[in-house]
C-alpha positions in Angstrom: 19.5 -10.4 16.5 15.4 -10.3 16.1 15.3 -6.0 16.3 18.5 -6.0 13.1 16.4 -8.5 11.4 13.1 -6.4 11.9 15.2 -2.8 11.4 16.6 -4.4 8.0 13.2 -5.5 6.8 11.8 -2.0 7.9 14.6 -0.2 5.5 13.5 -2.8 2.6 9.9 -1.0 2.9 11.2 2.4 3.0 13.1 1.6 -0.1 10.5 0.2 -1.7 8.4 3.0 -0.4 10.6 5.5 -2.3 11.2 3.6 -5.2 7.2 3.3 -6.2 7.4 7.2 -6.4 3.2 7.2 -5.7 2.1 6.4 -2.2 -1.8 5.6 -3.9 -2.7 8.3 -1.1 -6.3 9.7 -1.2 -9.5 10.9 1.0 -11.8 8.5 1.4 -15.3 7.6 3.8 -13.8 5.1 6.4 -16.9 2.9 8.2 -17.4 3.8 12.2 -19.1 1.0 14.8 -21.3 3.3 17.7 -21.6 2.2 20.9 -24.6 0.4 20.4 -22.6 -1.7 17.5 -24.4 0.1 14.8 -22.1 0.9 12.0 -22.3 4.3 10.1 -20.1 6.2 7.8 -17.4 8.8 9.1 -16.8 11.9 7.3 -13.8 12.2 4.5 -10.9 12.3 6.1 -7.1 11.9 4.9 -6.2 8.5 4.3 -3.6 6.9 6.9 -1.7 3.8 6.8 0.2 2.3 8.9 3.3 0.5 7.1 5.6 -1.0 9.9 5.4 -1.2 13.4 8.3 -1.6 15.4 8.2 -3.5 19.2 11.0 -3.5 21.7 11.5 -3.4 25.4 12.4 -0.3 24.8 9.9 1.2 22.6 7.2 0.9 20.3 7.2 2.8 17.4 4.9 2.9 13.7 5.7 3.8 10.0 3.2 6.0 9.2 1.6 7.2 5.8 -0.5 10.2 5.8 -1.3 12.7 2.6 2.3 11.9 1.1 4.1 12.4 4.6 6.0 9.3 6.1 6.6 9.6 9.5 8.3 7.4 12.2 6.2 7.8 15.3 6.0 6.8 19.2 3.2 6.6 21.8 2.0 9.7 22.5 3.6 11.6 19.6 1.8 14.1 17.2 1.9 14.6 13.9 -0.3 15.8 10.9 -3.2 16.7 13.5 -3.3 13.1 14.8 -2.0 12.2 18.4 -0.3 8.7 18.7 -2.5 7.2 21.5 -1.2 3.4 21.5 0.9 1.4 19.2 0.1 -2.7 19.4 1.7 -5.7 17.5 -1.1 -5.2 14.2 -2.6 -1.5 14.8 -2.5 1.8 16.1 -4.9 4.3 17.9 -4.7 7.8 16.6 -6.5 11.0 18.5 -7.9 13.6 16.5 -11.0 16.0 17.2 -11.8 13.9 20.3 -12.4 10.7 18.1 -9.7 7.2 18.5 -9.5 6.0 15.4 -8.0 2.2 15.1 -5.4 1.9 12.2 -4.6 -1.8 11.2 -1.0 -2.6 9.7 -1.0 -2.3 6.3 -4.8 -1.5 5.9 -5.7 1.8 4.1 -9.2 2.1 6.7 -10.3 2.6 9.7 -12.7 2.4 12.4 -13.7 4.9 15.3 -14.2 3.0 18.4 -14.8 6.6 20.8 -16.2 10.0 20.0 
């Protein structure tokens, strides 16, 4: 009964989604934390947000929005040049150019946490 209530809701987005016609997509400087807990500034890189995830005994899987692709993803997927590392209940690891980068539902930033 909880996944058709959570795969309903996940359509409503889609449609909304669709219906906005602009995604609000852009490139923008995303803050990093080093090792040492310093923060810095990453380079420009394409905007990704994560719109929906999707947790089941079966699988985990994320709505994803990068450039003006949406994407359904799983764990260890790739797509647009990023690499699905892990999906969790409010955020998702992405791979790319040896760098995880920690995507929050619903939050157009980021934060590297390796590389």
């Amino acid at each position: 009964m909880e996944e058709k209530k959570l795969r309903e809701e996940i359509k409503q987005i889609e449609r909304s989604l669709s219906e906005s016609g602009s995604l609000g997509i852009s490139r923008e400087k995303t803050g990093t934390v080093s090792p040492e807990g310093e923060e810095a500034q990453a380079e420009p890189q394409e905007r990704v947000v994560v719109k929906a995830i999707l947790i089941t005994d079966e699988m985990k899987s994320a709505l994803i929005i990068s450039g003006n692709k949406k994407i359904w993803v799983h764990e260890n997927d790739q797509f647009d040049g990023w690499k699905i590392k892990q999906i969790k209940k409010d955020r998702v690891l992405l791979l790319r150019a040896g760098k995880t980068y920690v995507f929050f539902y619903d939050r157009p930033s980021s934060i590297i946490i390796e590389g």
